[in-house]
Structures are given as C-alpha cells and as structure tokens.
Legacy VTK file of the C-alpha trace (Angstrom):
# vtk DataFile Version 3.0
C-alpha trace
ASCII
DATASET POLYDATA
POINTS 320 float
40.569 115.645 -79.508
42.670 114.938 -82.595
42.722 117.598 -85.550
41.397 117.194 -88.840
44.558 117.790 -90.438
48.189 118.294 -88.778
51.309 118.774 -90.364
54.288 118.644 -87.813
57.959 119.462 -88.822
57.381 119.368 -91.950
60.417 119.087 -94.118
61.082 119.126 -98.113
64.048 118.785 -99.874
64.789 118.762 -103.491
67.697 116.513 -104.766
70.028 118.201 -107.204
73.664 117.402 -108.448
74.821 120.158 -106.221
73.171 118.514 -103.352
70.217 118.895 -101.720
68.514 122.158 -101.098
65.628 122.995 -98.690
62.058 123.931 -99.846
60.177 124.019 -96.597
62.151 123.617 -93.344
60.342 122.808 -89.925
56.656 123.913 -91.001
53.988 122.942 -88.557
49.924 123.805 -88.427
46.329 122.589 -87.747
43.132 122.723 -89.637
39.815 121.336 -87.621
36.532 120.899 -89.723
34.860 123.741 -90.987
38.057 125.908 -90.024
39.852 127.908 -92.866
43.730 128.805 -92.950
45.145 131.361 -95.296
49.149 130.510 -96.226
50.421 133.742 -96.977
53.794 135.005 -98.614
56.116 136.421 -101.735
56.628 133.981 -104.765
59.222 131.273 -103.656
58.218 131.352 -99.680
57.005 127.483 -100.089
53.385 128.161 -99.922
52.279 125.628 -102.941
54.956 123.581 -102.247
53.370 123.144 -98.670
49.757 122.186 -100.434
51.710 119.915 -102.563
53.317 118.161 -99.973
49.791 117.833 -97.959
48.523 115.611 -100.998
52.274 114.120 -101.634
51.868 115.974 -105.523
55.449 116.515 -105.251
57.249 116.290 -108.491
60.884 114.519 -108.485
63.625 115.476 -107.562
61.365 116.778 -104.713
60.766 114.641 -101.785
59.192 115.250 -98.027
63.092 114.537 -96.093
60.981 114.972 -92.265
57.745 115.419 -90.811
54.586 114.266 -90.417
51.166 114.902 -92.027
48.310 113.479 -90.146
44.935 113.389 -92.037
41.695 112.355 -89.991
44.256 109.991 -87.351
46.326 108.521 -90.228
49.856 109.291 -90.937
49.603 109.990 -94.860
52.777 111.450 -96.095
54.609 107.591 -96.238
51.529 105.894 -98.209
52.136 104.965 -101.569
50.616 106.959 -104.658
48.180 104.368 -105.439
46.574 104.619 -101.526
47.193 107.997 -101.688
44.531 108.078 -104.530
42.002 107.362 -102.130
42.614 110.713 -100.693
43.693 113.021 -103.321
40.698 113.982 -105.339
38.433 112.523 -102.939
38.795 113.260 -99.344
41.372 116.312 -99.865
40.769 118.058 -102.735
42.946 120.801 -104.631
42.013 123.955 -106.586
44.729 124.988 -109.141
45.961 128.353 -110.291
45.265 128.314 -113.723
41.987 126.726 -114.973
42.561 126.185 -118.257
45.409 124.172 -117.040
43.336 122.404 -114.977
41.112 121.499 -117.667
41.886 119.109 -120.402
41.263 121.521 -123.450
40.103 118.098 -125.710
37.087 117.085 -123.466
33.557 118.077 -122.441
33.335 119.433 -118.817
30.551 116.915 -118.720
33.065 113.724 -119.417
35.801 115.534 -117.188
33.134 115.805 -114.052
31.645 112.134 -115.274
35.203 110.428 -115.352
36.525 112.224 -112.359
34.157 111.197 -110.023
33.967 107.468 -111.316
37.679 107.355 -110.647
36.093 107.548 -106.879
33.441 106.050 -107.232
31.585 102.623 -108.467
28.809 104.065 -109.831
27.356 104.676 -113.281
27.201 107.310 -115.796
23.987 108.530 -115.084
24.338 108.891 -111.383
27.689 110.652 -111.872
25.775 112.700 -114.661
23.394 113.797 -111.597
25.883 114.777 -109.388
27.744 116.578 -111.710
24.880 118.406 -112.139
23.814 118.999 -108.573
27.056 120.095 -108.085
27.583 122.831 -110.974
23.837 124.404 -109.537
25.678 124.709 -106.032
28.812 127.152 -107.854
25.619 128.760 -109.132
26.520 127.856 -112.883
23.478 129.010 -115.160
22.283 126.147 -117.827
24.321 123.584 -115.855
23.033 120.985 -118.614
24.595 122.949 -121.566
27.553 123.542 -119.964
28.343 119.841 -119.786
28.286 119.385 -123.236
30.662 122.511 -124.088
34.968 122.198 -124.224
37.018 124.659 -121.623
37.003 127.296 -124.486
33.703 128.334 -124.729
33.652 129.571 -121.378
34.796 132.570 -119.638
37.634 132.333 -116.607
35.353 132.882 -114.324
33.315 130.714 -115.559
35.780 127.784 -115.761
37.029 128.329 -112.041
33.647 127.684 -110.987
33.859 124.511 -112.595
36.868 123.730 -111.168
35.685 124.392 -107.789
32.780 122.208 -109.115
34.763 119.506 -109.894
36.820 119.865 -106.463
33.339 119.315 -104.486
32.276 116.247 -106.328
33.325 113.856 -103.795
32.252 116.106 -100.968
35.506 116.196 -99.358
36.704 117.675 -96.023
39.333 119.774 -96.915
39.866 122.253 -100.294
43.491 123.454 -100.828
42.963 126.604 -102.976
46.124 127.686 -104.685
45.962 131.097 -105.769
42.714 130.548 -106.917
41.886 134.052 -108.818
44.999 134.581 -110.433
43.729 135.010 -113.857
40.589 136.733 -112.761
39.960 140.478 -112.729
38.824 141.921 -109.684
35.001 141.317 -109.710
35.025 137.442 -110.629
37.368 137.420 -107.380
35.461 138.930 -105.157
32.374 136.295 -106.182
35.063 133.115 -106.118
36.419 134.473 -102.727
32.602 134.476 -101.684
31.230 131.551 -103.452
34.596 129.592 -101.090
33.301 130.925 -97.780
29.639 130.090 -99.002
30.077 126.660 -99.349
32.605 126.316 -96.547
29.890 126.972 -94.473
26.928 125.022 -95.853
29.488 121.887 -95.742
31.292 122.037 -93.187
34.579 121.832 -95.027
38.083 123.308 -94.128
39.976 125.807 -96.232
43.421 125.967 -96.722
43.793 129.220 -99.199
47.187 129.971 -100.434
48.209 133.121 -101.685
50.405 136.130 -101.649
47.401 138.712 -101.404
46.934 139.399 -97.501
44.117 141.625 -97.981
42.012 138.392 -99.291
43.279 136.113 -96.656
42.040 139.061 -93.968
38.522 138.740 -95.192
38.727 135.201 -95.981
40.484 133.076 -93.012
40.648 132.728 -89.242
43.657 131.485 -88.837
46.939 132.685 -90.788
50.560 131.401 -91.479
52.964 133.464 -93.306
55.853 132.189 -95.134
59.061 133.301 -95.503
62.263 130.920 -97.735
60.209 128.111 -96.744
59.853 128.459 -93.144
56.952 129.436 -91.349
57.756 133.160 -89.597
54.832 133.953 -87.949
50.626 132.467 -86.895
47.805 132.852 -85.532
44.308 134.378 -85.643
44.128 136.116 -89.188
42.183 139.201 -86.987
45.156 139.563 -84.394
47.932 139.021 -87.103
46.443 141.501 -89.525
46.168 144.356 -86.424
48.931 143.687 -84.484
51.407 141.962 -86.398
54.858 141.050 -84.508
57.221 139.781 -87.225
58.844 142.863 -89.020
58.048 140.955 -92.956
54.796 140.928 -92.083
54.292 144.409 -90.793
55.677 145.282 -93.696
53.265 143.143 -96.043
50.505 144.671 -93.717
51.383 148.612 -94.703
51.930 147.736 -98.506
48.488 147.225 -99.072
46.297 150.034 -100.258
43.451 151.230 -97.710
44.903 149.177 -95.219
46.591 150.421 -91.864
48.149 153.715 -93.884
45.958 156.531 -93.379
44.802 158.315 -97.018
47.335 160.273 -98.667
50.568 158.329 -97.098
53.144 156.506 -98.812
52.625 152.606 -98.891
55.230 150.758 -97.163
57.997 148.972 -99.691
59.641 146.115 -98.184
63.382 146.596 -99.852
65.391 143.924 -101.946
63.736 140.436 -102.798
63.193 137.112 -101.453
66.656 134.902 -101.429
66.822 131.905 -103.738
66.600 128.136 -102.270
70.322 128.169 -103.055
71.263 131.011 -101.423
69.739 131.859 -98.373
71.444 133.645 -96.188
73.130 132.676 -92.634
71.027 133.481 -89.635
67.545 134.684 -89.910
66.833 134.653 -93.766
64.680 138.027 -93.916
67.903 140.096 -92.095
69.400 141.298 -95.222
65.645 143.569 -95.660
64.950 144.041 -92.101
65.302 147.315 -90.555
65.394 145.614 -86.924
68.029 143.328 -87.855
71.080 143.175 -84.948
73.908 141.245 -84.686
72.300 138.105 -83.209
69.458 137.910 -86.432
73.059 137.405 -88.945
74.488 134.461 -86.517
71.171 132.655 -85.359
68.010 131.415 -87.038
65.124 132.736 -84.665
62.607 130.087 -84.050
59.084 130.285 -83.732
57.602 131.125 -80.061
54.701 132.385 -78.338
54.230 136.389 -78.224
51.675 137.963 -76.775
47.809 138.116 -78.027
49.170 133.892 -78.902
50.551 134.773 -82.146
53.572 132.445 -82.793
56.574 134.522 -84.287
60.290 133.738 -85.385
62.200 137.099 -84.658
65.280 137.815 -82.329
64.110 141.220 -81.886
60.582 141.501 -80.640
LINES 1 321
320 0 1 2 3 4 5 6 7 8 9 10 11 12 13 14 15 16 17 18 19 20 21 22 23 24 25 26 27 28 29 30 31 32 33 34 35 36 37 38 39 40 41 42 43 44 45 46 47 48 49 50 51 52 53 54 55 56 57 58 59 60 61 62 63 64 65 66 67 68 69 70 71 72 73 74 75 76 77 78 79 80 81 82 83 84 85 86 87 88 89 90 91 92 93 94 95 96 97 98 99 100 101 102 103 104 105 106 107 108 109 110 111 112 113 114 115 116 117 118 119 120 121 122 123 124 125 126 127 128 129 130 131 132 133 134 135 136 137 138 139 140 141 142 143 144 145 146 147 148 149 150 151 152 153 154 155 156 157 158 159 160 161 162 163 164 165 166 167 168 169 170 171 172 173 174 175 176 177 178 179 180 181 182 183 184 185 186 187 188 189 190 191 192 193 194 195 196 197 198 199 200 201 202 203 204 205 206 207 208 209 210 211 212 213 214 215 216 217 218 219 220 221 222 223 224 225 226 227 228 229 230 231 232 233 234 235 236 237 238 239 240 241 242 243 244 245 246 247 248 249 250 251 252 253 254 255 256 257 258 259 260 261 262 263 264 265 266 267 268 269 270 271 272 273 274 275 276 277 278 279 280 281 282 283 284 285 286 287 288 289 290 291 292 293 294 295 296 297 298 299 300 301 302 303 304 305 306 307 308 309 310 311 312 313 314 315 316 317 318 319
C-alpha cells in the first residue's frame, strides 16, 4: 500500500558564488491519511525549508539537487510551477508563520477566501461566498458574515490565524503543512489553534505535518516525530517513544530543557551548550559533535547515518 506522501533522499542545495551549500541533505519520511508528523528542531535545522520543498515554494538560488517527493503515486518535485498549482493551495495546503503576512493587508478576508478558492475552482461568487462561509463556522469564527467584509486589521492574531487555517481548508485538502503556526500568539490562543488542528484533523481525515522548534507541542500534538539537526534528519519515530526514551544525545537534550518535562521540580533545566553551525560551516563528521558530551573520536571523522535502535526509533549517532 503506497503512502499518502513520501519524501525519499531528499536533497536541497542553494547556489551561491562561493558554490553551492547544502540546506537539507538525505531527508526521508512518510505521512498516510489522517496521520500527523511534527518536524522538530533549532532555527536553521531545515525544518521550513523541508515544507517548502514538499510544495516546490523554494525561492532561487534554492533548488531540490536529489530526491524524490511522491504525493498520492505521483512524483511531484520535477512538475512545473504551473501543474504544481494544481496541488499547492488545493490538494496540499500550507499554514504560514506570520498571519498578517499571510494576509494581503489591502483586501477583505471575504475577497481573499472568494478569489482563493476560484483560483481552484470554476465556480461562482456566490458558491465560493458559501463555502467561505461554511468554512470560517468550522474554525469556530463568531459573525462569520461580518468578518468577510472587514481588512486583516480589525482583527485580533488569533483571530486572523483562524482565518488562515480557514482559508487553508477551503479546498478540503489532504495534507496541512503548519509552519510554526502560533508564533505570534500568546499562550492561550495556542493552546485553542493547537486544538482547533487536531479537531479538524480528525473530522477530515487530513494529515498534519506541524513544524516547529517547541517539542512540548509536537508531544501533545503528533504521532510520529522527526527532528532536525543542519539539515539532516538525526533521529524518528513514534512522538510517544521519542519523547520518553529518546536515543540521539540533541534530542535528549531538547527533551530536559523543557519546563515540567522529564526534570523533576526544583532541578536545573538542561542547556544544550554553543549554537547550531551555519550552512557554510558545518563541521567535519557528525555536525552536533562540537556540543555533544558523548562525542569520541569516530563522531569528528564520520557522519553517523540514520539506523534502527531499539523501541524502532531511527537515530544517526556513533555512540549509542
């Protein structure tokens, strides 16, 4: 039985004057219907550049070098933006960080939903006026009719990434990529976004892919979990026997920084030393040795790759 969505090898460079540099090297995973996958890891691990590369929204001098992302049997990272418009938006769709970049700051949210889903569509205002509709009750928007007559700036941020998530279910499509999606929100509006995801994951059937650098979200969120590290993928598996018995040392270490986690009251969070290497300059070997506290001799010549441990969580360490 083939797999909603599978991304094999997947490779992205991006083409400057000092040559090419690496942005994800080797990543491979699998999404089925209905099944949600949290993409976990420090700013500049590759995560959005992965959900990118899924809907080929790569910006040049990016490019996908190797790979292959199957979507529903097809092999869609080769197809040409215009066929690939039959997908984006439609089939896949994408949830942004920031949702008053999302949304054009000019326009109604009414003519945003309208026009977006006619761009998918042949069918008329009206009908798209009633979907739009439908679909604003389901993200549990109060006065869905007034809100499509008012601009992005009359509403609060929670607000507006409920529209967005709106907008992202107007072609009922079988996969959301959610990047980050409460960044800008305070605590309470993420809990109900987080929760309003899951909801309608459910009802529909749809597959998650949730990107972020927040573990403790992904935990309550996803069953299945891939952590990033400099663009490769360092260790996956079921979110429940990653989070409890993790096997890669970066994310034991992401695992004991977060509060009310694993460290018992009154203990010192874990602080994983130094920071993530640049693109440019990642190191020889396996790229998290200069902050591990395993590290031997072997982890500074040779880049560990990915293999089974035990409870089938995949890992890509020389010393467990």
């Amino acid at each position: 039985m083939s797999h909603l969505l599978e991304v094999q090898d997947l490779e992205v460079k991006f083409a400057l004057r000092s040559g090419d540099i690496t942005a994800i090297d080797g990543a491979s995973f699998t999404l089925d219907k209905g099944e949600r996958l949290g993409i976990v890891g420090e700013s500049g691990a590759g995560k959005s550049v992965t959900g990118f590369s899924i809907i080929n929204l790569i910006s040049k001098p990016g490019f996908i070098s190797k790979g292959r992302i199957m979507f529903e049997g097809q092999e869609i990272s080769s197809w040409p933006d215009a066929k690939m418009r039959t997908i984006r938006g439609n089939r896949i769709s994408m949830i942004f960080q920031d949702p008053m970049m999302t949304l054009n700051p000019v326009f109604t949210i009414g003519f945003q939903m309208i026009e977006t889903l006619r761009a998918h569509r042949n069918i008329s205002k009206a009908e798209a006026r009633v979907i739009s509709l439908e679909k604003l009750k389901k993200v549990y928007i109060p006065s869905p009719e007034q809100r499509l007559g008012q601009y992005p700036h009359e509403l609060s941020g929670g607000m507006r990434q409920r529209i967005i998530i709106a907008i992202s279910l107007l072609s009922d499509p079988a996969i959301i990529i959610a990047d980050e999606p409460t960044t800008a929100l305070d605590v309470t509006i993420q809990a109900e976004i987080m929760d309003l995801l899951q909801e309608l994951c459910a009802i529909d059937n749809m597959a998650l892919i949730l990107i972020t650098h927040d573990l403790g979200v992904v935990s309550q969120v996803t069953e299945k979990i891939a952590v990033m590290y400099a663009g490769k993928i360092i260790e996956s598996g079921l979110t429940d026997k990653v989070v409890h018995h993790p096997m890669h040392p970066y994310t034991d270490g992401l695992i004991k920084s977060i509060p009310g986690g694993v460290i018992a009251p009154g203990e010192k969070l874990v602080q994983i030393p130094g920071m993530m290497p640049t693109l440019t300059d990642i190191p020889p070997g396996c790229a998290f040795n200069p902050r591990c506290q395993l590290k031997g001799e072997i982890c500074i010549k040779e880049t560990p790759q990915l293999r089974e441990m035990k409870n089938g969580i995949m890992a890509a360490c020389h010393m467990i």
